[in-house]
C-alpha angles and dihedrals in degrees: 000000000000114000109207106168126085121236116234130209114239127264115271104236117225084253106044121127133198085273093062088068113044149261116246124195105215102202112190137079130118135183100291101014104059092122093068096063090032085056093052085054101056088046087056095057095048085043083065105249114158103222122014120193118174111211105214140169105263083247095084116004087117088063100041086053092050084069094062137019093184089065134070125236129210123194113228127195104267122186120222098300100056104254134118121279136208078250085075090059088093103047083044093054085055093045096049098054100077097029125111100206134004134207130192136182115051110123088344091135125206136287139123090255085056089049089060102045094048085050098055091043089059096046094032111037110080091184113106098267132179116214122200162137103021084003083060090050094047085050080059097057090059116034101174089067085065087079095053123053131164101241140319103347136182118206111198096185120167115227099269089049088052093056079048099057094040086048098239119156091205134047120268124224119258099264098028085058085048089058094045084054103051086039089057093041096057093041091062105013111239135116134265140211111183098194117211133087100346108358131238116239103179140162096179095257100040118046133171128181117228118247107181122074141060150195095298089072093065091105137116106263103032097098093053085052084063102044088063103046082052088049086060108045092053084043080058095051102273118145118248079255097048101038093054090046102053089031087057090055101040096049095055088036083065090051100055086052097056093038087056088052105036110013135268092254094055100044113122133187093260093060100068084056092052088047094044087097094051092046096052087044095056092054 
């Protein structure tokens, strides 16, 4: 079944604090890819979470702090390489008690001990949590968690992460991807967001197609954007459907604002998170 209306945030009463909105835990980052899960921070505060922590390996939480001074960081153990070990499990289990949302995946890298974190925070986390980007590729690894999660999740794969995820060698075409997707959301209920030209948003049951966005978002950076924005709106109340429907919008909304100021060919990632105002304003 089609799903036509947008969703809409509700309304911020005169007496709310930051603890009426939320406080996401942003997981990812690795040596040489801390601005992907930076990025999805700083989406997370313009997307109008209260309190945003991102969760790093020590390697380059510095760093990942230099981006923003409005969200937390936390320090997580990190082998040789820079990325995130099962050793973090403990400090994560701290972190994970008092947050509102969680999000995993962005610059997270690849490794078998990643494998298996990202596998217990999907079985074990309750909270709402959106998985993507190397979190996507860890799901992939092992595809009888998919079943069982935690609690509500949003998967955001590309399409190669979704072949990934299905299991498929080769590429799929456009709609036959879409009915893998709704097939997969319904199997383990979760929701989708099959990111592309017109994106998928789908729960198995509901779908829409996004309508905002354009070239000039096919550029590194813009998923974790939106893995961010997604983080905050179920960080405000929304449901996983509803979230992903009007964070879909809103995200390439934000893009054709800043391609009709600065050019398709010279959009980055950074700047969806500087229009998010712009593109809230304008709903």
């Amino acid at each position: 079944m089609a799903s036509s209306a947008l969703p809409r945030l509700p309304a911020r009463e005169a007496d709310s604090n930051k603890g009426d909105f939320g406080r996401a835990l942003l997981v990812g980052g690795s040596r040489g890819m801390a601005g992907s899960i930076a990025l999805s921070g700083m989406a997370a505060l313009r997307g109008g979470a209260g309190l945003v922590q991102v969760a790093v390996p020590e390697d380059c939480q510095h760093l990942v702090a230099s981006f923003e001074p409005s969200f937390m960081t936390a320090g997580l153990a990190s082998d040789g390489q820079g990325r995130v070990t099962q050793a973090a499990r403990a400090t994560l289990a701290d972190l994970l008690g008092p947050a509102t949302v969680v999000a995993c995946g962005p610059g997270l890298g690849r490794s078998d001990e990643i494998t298996d974190l990202v596998g217990w925070l999907y079985g074990a986390v309750t909270q709402p949590a959106v998985f993507d980007a190397d979190a996507l590729n860890a799901l992939a690894q092992r595809p009888d968690l998919l079943r069982s999660p935690g609690g509500p999740r949003i998967l955001t794969p590309h399409p190669g992460e979704f072949q990934r995820l299905i299991g498929n060698p080769a590429p799929l075409p456009r709609d036959l991807s879409e009915r893998e997707a709704q097939a997969l959301a319904a199997r383990c209920g979760v929701v989708i967001v099959l990111k592309g030209h017109r994106t998928l948003v789908t729960d198995g049951s509901r779908w829409i197609h996004n309508t905002t966005g354009n070239p000039g978002m096919a550029t590194g950076g813009c998923g974790d954007v939106l893995t961010g924005l997604l983080t905050a709106l179920l960080c405000q109340h929304l449901n996983g459907f509803d979230a992903a429907h009007l964070g879909t919008h809103v995200h390439g909304l934000a893009g054709d604002l800043a391609a009709e100021e600065l050019g398709e060919v010279s959009l980055i990632a950074g700047d969806l998170v500087r229009f998010l105002p712009a593109a809230f304003r304008s709903l």
